[in-house]
Structure formats: structure tokens, C-alpha cells
C-alpha positions as CSV (number, residue, x, y, z in Angstrom):
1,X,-19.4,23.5,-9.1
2,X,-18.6,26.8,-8.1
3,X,-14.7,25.8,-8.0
4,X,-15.1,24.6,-11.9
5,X,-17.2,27.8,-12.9
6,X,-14.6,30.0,-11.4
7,X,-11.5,28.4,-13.0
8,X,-13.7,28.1,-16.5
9,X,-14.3,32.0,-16.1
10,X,-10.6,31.9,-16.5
11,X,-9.9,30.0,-19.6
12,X,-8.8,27.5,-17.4
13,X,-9.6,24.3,-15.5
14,X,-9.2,22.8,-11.7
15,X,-6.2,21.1,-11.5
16,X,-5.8,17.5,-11.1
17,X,-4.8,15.2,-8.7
18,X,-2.0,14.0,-10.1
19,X,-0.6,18.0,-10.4
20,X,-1.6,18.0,-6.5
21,X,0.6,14.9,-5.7
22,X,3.4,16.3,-8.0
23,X,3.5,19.5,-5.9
24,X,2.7,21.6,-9.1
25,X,0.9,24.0,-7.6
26,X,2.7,25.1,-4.7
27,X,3.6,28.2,-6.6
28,X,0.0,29.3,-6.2
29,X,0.4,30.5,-2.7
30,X,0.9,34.0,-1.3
31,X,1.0,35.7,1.9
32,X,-3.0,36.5,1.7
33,X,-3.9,33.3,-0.2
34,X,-1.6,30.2,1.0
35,X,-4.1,26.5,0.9
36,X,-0.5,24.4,1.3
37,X,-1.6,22.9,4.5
38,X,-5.4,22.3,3.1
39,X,-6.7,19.8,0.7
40,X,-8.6,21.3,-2.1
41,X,-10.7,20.3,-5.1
42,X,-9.6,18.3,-8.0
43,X,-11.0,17.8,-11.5
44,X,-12.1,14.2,-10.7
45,X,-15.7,13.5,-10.0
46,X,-16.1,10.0,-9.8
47,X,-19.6,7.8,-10.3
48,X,-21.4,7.2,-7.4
49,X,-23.1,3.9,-8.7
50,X,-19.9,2.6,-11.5
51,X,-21.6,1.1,-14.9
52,X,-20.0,-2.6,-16.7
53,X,-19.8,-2.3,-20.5
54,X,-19.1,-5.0,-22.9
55,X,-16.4,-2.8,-24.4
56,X,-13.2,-1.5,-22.1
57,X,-12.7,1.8,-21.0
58,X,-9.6,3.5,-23.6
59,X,-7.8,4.0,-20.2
60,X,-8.1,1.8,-17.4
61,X,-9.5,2.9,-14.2
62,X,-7.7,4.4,-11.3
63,X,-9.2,2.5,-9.2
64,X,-12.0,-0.2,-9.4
65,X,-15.5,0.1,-8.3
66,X,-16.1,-0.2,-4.3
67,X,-17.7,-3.5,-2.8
68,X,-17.2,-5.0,0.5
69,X,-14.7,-7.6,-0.8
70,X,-11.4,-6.1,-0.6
71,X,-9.6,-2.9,0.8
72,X,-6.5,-1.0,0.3
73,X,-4.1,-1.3,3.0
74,X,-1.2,1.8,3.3
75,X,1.8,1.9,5.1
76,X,1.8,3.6,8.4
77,X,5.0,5.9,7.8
78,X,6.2,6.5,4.6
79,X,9.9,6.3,5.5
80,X,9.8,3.5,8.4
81,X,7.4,1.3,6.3
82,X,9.3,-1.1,4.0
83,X,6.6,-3.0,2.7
84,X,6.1,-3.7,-1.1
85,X,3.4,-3.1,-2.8
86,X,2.3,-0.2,-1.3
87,X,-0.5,-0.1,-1.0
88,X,-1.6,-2.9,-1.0
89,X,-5.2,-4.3,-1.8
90,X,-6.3,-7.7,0.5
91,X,-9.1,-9.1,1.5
92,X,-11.3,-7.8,4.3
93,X,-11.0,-10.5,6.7
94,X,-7.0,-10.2,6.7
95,X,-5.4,-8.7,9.9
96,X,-3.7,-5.5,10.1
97,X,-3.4,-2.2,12.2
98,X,-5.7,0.9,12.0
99,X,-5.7,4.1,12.6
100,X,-8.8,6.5,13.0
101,X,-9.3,9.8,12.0
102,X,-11.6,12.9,12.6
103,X,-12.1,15.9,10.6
104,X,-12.4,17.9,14.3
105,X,-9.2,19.1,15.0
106,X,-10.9,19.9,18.7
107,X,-10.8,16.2,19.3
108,X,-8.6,15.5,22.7
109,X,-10.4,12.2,24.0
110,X,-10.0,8.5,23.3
111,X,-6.4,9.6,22.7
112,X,-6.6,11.4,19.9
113,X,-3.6,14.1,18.7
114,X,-3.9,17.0,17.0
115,X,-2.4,17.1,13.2
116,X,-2.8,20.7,12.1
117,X,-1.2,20.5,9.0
118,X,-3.7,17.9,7.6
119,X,-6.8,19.5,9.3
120,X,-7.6,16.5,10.9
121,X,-6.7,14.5,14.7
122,X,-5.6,11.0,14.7
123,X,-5.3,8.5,17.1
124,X,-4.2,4.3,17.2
125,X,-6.0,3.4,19.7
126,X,-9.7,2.5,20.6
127,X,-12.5,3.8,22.8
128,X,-11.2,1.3,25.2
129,X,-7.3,2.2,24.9
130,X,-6.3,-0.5,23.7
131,X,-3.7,-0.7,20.6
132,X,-5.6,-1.3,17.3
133,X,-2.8,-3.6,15.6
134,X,-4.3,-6.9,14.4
135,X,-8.1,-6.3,13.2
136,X,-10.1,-7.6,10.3
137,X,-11.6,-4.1,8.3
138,X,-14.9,-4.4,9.5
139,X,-13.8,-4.2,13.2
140,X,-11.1,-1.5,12.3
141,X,-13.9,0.5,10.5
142,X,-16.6,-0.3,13.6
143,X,-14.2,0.9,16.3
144,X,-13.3,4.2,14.7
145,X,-17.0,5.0,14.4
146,X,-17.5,4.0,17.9
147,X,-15.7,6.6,18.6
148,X,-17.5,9.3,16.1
149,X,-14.8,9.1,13.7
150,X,-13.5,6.9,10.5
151,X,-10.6,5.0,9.0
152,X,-7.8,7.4,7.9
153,X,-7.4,7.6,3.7
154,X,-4.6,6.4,2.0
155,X,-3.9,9.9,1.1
156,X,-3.6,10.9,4.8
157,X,-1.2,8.0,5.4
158,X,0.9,9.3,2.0
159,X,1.0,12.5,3.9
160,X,2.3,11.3,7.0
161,X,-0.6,12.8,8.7
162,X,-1.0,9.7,11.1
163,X,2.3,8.9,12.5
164,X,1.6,11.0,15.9
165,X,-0.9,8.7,16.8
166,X,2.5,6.6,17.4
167,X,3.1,6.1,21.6
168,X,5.9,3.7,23.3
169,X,2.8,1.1,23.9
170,X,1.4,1.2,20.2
171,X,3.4,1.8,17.2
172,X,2.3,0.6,13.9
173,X,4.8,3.1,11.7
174,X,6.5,0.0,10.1
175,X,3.7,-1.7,9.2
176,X,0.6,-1.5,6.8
177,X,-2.5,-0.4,8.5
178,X,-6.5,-0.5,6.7
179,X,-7.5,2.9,4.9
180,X,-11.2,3.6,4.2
181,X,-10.8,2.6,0.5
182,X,-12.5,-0.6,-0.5
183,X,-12.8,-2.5,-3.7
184,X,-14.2,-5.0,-5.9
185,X,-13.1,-8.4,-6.6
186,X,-11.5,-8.9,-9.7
187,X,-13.6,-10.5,-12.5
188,X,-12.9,-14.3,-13.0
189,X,-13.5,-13.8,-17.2
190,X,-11.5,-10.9,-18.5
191,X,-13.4,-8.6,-21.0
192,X,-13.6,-9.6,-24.6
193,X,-11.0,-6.8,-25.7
194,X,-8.2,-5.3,-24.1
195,X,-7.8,-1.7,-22.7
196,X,-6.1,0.6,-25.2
197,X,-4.2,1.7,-22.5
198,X,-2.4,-0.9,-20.1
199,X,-2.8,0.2,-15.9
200,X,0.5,1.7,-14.8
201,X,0.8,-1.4,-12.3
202,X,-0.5,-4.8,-13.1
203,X,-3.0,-6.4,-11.1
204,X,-1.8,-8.6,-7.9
205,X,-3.0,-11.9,-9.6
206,X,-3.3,-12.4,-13.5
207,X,-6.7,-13.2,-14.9
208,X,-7.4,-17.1,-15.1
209,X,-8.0,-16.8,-18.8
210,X,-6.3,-14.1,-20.7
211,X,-7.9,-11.6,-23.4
212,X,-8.0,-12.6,-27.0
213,X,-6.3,-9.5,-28.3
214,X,-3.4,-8.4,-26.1
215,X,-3.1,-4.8,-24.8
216,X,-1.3,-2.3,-27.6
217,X,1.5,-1.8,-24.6
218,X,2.8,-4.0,-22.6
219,X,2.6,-2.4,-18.6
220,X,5.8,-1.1,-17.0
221,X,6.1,-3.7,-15.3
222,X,4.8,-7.4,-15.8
223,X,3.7,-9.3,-12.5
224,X,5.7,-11.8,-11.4
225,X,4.0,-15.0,-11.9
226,X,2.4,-15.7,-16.0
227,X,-1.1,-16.0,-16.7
228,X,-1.8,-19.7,-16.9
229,X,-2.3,-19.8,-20.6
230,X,-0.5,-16.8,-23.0
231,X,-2.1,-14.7,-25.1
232,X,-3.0,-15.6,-28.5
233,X,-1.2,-12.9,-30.1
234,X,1.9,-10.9,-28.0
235,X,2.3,-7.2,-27.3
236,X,4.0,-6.0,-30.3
237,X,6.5,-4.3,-27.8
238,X,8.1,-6.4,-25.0
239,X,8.2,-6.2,-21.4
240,X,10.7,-4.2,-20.0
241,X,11.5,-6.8,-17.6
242,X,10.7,-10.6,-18.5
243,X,8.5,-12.6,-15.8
244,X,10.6,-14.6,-13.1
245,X,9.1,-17.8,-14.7
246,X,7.4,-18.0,-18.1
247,X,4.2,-19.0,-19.1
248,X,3.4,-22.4,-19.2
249,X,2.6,-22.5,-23.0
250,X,4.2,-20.1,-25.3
251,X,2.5,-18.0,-27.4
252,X,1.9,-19.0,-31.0
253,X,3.8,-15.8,-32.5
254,X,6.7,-14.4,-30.8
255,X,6.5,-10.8,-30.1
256,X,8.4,-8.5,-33.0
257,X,10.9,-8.0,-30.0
258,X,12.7,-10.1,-27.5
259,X,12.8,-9.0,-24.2
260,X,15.6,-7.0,-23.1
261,X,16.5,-9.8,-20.5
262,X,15.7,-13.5,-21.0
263,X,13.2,-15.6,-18.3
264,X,15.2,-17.4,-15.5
265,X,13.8,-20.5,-17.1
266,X,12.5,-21.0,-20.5
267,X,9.3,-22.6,-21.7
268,X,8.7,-26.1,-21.8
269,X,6.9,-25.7,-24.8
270,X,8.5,-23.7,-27.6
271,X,7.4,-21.1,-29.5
272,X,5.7,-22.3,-33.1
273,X,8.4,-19.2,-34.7
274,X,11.4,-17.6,-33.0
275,X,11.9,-13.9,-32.5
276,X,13.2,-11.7,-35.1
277,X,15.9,-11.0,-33.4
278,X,17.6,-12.9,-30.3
279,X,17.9,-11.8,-26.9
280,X,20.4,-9.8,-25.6
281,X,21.8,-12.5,-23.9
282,X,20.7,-16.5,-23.3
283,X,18.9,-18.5,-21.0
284,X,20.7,-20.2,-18.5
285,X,19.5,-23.5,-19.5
286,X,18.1,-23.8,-23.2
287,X,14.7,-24.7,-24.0
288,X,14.0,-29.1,-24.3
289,X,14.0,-28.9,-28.2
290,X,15.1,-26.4,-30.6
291,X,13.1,-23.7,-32.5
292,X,12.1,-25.4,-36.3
293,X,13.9,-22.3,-37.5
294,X,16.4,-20.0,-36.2
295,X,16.6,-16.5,-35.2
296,X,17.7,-14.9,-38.4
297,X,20.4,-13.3,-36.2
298,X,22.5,-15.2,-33.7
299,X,22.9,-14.4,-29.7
300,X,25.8,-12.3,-29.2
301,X,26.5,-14.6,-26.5
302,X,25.4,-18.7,-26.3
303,X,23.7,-20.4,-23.9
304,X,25.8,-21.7,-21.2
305,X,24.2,-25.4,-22.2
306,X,23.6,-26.2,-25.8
307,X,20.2,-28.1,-26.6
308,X,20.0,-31.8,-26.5
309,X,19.5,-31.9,-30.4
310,X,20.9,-28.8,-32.7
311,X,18.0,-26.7,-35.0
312,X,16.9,-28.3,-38.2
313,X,18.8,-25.1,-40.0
314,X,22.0,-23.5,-38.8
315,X,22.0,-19.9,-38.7
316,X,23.3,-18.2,-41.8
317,X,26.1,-16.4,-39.3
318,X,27.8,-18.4,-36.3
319,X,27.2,-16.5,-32.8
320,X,30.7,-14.3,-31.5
321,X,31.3,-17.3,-29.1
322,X,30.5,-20.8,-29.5
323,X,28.8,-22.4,-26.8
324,X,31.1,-24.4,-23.8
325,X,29.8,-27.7,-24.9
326,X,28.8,-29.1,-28.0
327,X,25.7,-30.2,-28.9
328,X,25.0,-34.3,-28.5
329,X,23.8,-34.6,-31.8
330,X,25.8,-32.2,-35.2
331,X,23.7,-30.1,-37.5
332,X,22.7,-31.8,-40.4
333,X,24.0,-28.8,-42.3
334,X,27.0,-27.0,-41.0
335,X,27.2,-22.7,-40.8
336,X,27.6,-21.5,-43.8
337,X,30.9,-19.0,-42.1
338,X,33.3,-21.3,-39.1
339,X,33.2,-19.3,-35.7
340,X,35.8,-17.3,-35.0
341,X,37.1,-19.0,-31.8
342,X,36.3,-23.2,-31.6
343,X,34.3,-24.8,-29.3
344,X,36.1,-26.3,-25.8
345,X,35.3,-29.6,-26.0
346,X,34.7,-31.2,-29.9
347,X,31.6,-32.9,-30.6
């Protein structure tokens, strides 16, 4: 409070943790007033006990409410650890490294090392000496407060703060190890409208069922397996990247755009109207039937494979290239304009 009161004195506010991680303060320090090796308050105050509400948050949260369920795993080095995602949030009986930390930078026993510029001592072993590398999070979090200390953060792994806990005997650097963060399970229903704003990441398994309005945005970046069933209507703006296989129904309108690259394989099912406007290039294998109408513009480029039977309309231009091979069966109405360069084979 007093942090806030001073800054609001000011005409100004604390800063936030995304300034912190961004290093957009640094500029703050002098010779008689330098925190650069500290940690120091944020403008977050989160909820001790988190409410549910029928109606979405605009923004998604950060992160979800705590339970006993899950918990954030981090890697142990930030340059030596090549793991993906990072981090990573799995369930608590799962097996990984630990590392404990203590807020007494006095500490010396049980093998702990002093880390002065995170104000805290470390150590990767447990009151025993013996290497903390395969342990569910209950026993990682019970041996650390044997020994009057606690799990490290994720922050303090970010930091690099725990790598001298590192000896010849135990070295975890390359590996994730369990932070103090914990989380909720993810909800089996999803909530009866979308966020406004999509999370930055999606989450690590798409909900069973999906919402009944899509999100305004697509995310960044889409996860790589579909949701079992699509939604009813699509994002009016694409993915940036398509998912590595597509859903297993598609949805009943297209989205205004096509993705910038096509789906490794397309849909068994197709959509009940194409796209406005084709991809920028093909899928390697075209979908079982054709669309009932056409793109109103063609591919720049066809499919390596035409369909097994041509569209009930042609388009009203041929595409730049026609396709290797024919189609088995001839539209029943040919383009209204020849391609420029014939086919390989004739039909």
C-alpha cells in the first residue's frame, strides 16, 4: 500500500510485471538508489480465494486459479534447457527434478549455495544428500520444507538464480524441474461465451466441446491437435499457422479468410461453403468430394492430385497452372476462359 500511495502521490502508478520482465525499468537505478539485483513490487494483487462467473473474464487470466491438481514445471537453465513448452504445466504425480530455495542468504547446510544476486540460497539436494532428480511434487515440496525452506519459483528459475545448486553428482540444468506454482484442472464444459480476448498461448489440451461463439481473435498460435468437434461459427480472422491435422468435422461457415498455409491433410468432411478466397497454396491431397461451389477465385497453384469427381460449377477463371492429372470424371460445364498452359496427361 504504501508502494501504491507513493507512486500515486506522483501522478503515477507501480509498474507492472510485464515492464519488470522487459527490463523497462533498469534506467531507474543510481549510485544511491540501485534495486537491480532485488525483486520489488508490481501492480498485480491477485485474489486470494478466485470467484467462477457464468460470463468470461474480457481478458483471460494469466494464470488459473491454484488447486492441488497440476503444477508448473520450469526448466532448470535457461540456455542448457531445450525443452518445449516452457514451462510446462503437468500433473502432480508426474516425476521431475527440484530444487529448493530459502529467502536466508546465511543458509550454508544441507548443501545450500549462496545466490546473492537473487537474495536467496539454493541447493539440489535433500536433507539426506541425495540428488532430488525424479520426484512427484508433493515429495519435492515435503523435502524442501524438511529442510526449512520451499520449492524455487518459476521466476527464480527464469532468472537463472538456481543453476549453482549444479555439482558433478547432481545436475538437473537440462531438464525441467517443479516450481512452487500449482494450478487447477481445466474445466471439462467450456463457458457459455468466449473470452474477448484469446490467452497468448493456447491451452495444452483443447476443451472436449468447444464454445458456441468463437473468440473475436484467433490465438497466436493454434495447438496442435483440433478440438474434436469445430466451432459453430469460425474466427473471422484465421490462424496464423493452420493445425498439423484438421478437425474432424468442418465448420458450417468457412472463415472470411483462408489460412495463410493449408492443413497437412484436409477434412474428411467438407465445408457446407468454401472460402472467399483460396489458399495460398493447395493441399497435398484434395479433400474426398468437391466443395458444391467454388472459391470465387482460383489457387494460384493446384493441388498436386485433382479430386475424384470435378465441382458442380467450374470457376469463372482457370487457376495459372492446371493440375498434373486430370480429373476422373470432366466438368459438366467447361471454364468459361482455357488455361494458359494444358494439362500433362488429357482426360
Amino acid at each position: 500500500n504504501d508502494a501504491a500511495a507513493k507512486c500515486a502521490a506522483m501522478g503515477a502508478r507501480l509498474c507492472t510485471n510485464d515492464e519488470y520482465i522487459g527490463d523497462c525499468t533498469t534506467k531507474a537505478g543510481t549510485d544511491t538508489c540501485d534495486i537491480g539485483a532485488e525483486q520489488a513490487w508490481t501492480s498485480t494483487v491477485p485474489d486470494i480465494i478466485p470467484k467462477i462467473t457464468n460470463v468470461p473474464s474480457i481478458a483471460p487470466s494469466s494464470s488459473p486459479a491454484p488447486t492441488s491438481s497440476y503444477a508448473m514445471v520450469a526448466c532448470a537453465h535457461s540456455f542448457q534447457c531445450r525443452i518445449h513448452p516452457n514451462p510446462g504445466i503437468v500433473p502432480v504425480e508426474s516425476l521431475y527434478g527440484a530444487r529448493c530455495c530459502s529467502d536466508d542468504l546465511r543458509r550454508m547446510d544441507f548443501g545450500f549455495v549462496r545466490v546473492k544476486a537473487c537474495g536467496i540460497s539454493v541447493t539440489g539436494t535433500d536433507a539426506q544428500g541425495n540428488c532430488m532428480e525424479s520426484l512427484t511434487h508433493y515429495d519435492a515440496k515435503a523435502k524442501c520444507e524438511e529442510m526449512k525452506a520451499r520449492l524455487c519459483t518459476n521466476d527464480e528459475y527464469i532468472g537463472d538464480c538456481t543453476t549453482k545448486a549444479k555439482t558433478p553428482a547432481c545436475d538437473i540444468n537440462a531438464q525441467q524441474a517443479w516450481t512452487s506454482t500449482m494450478y487447477e484442472s481445466p474445466s471439462i464444459m467450456p463457458s457459455a461465451l468466449p473470452s474477448i480476448v484469446p490467452s497468448i498461448v493456447p491451452s495444452s489440451e483443447p476443451s472436449s466441446t468447444p464454445s458456441a461463439l468463437p473468440s473475436l481473435a484467433p490465438t497466436s498460435m493454434p495447438f496442435f491437435m483440433p478440438s474434436a468437434l469445430p466451432s459453430k461459427v469460425p474466427s473471422s480472422i484465421p490462424s496464423s499457422k493452420p493445425t498439423s491435422e484438421p478437425s474432424k468435422s468442418p465448420s458450417a461457415t468457412p472463415s472470411r479468410a483462408p489460412s495463410s498455409e493449408p492443413s497437412k491433410t484436409p477434412s474428411p468432411t467438407l465445408s457446407l461453403s468454401p472460402s472467399s478466397e483460396p489458399s495460398k497454396m493447395p493441399s497435398a491431397t484434395p479433400s474426398v468430394a468437391p466443395s458444391s461451389e467454388p472459391s470465387k477465385s482460383p489457387a494460384s497453384e493446384p493441388s498436386m492430385s485433382p479430386t475424384s469427381e470435378p465441382s458442380k460449377s467450374p470457376t469463372s477463371e482457370p487457376s495459372e497452372t492446371p493440375s498434373a492429372y486430370p480429373s476422373l470424371v470432366p466438368s459438366s460445364e467447361p471454364s468459361k476462359t482455357p488455361s494458359a498452359t494444358p494439362s500433362y496427361a488429357p482426360s
